[in-house]
N, C-alpha and C positions, 0 to 999 in steps of 0.2 A: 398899861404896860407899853414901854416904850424901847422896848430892848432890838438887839439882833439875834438872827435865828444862831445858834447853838454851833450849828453845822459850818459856820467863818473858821471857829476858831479846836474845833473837836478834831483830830490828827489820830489814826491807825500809826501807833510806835511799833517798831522792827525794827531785829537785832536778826542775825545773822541766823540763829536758831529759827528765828520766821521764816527765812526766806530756804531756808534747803529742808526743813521739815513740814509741820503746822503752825501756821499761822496760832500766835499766843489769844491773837482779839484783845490786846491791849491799847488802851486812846490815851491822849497826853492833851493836855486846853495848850493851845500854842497861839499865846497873842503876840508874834512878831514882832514888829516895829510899833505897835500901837501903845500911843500913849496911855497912861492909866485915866486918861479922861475917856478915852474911847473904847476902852477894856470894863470898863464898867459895864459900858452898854450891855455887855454878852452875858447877862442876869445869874444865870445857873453857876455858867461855870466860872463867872467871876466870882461869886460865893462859897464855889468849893474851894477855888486856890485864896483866898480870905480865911479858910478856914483852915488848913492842910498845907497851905504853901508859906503863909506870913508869918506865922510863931515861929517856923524854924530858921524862913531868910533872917528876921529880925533879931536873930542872933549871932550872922555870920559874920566873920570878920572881915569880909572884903565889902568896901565901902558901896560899889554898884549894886551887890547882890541886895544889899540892906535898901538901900535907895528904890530899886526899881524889881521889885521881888517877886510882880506878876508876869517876867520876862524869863525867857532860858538866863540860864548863868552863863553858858555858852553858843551863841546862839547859831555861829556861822553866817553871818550876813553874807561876805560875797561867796560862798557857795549856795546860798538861797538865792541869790541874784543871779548865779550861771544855772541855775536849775529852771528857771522862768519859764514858759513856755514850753518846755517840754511834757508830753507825753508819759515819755516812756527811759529806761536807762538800763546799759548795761550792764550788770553787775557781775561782775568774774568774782568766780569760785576757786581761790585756791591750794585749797586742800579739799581730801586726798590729792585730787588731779584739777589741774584747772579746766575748768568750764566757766561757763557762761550762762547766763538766765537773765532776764527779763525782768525789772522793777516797774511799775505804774506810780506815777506821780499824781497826786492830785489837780496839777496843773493842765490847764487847757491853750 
């Protein structure tokens, strides 16, 4: 076995409902920038988005999504680029009333 551990590419997803309620414990495989030769490596969960993700890209009509279909469809690059290094982030809450809370990033 020549793989990478799991934990590169395994991401806690949140949606606004996580962050002012309970946490859903939802994960998403998020292979970034990684070419599909290096997206392989991550054994498991390039298997599940093989299984679950490629029948449906491979129907899409946008040419990238069909191309490169173990990728977000939208990925946000330069907001993962200004996210780097960070900690931690602000997230204002604005409704009811705005406040303010705390995100952790998995970045170090």
């Amino acid at each position: 076995m020549n793989g990478r551990p799991n934990s590169d590419v395994l991401r806690p997803w949140l949606n606004a409902m996580d962050l002012v309620r309970h946490a859903s414990d939802t994960w998403v495989i998020d292979f970034s920038e990684k070419a599909l030769e290096e997206a392989i490596q991550y054994e498991a969960p390039f298997q599940y988005a093989r299984d679950k993700v490629l029948p449906i890209r491979a129907r899409d009509r946008a040419k990238r999504t069909r191309e490169k279909w173990w990728l977000f469809e939208r990925d946000r690059l330069a907001f993962r680029h200004k996210l780097k290094g960070l900690t931690r982030l602000w997230l204002p809450r604005l409704w009811p009333s705005t406040e303010f809370s705390f995100g952790w990033t998995n970045e170090s």
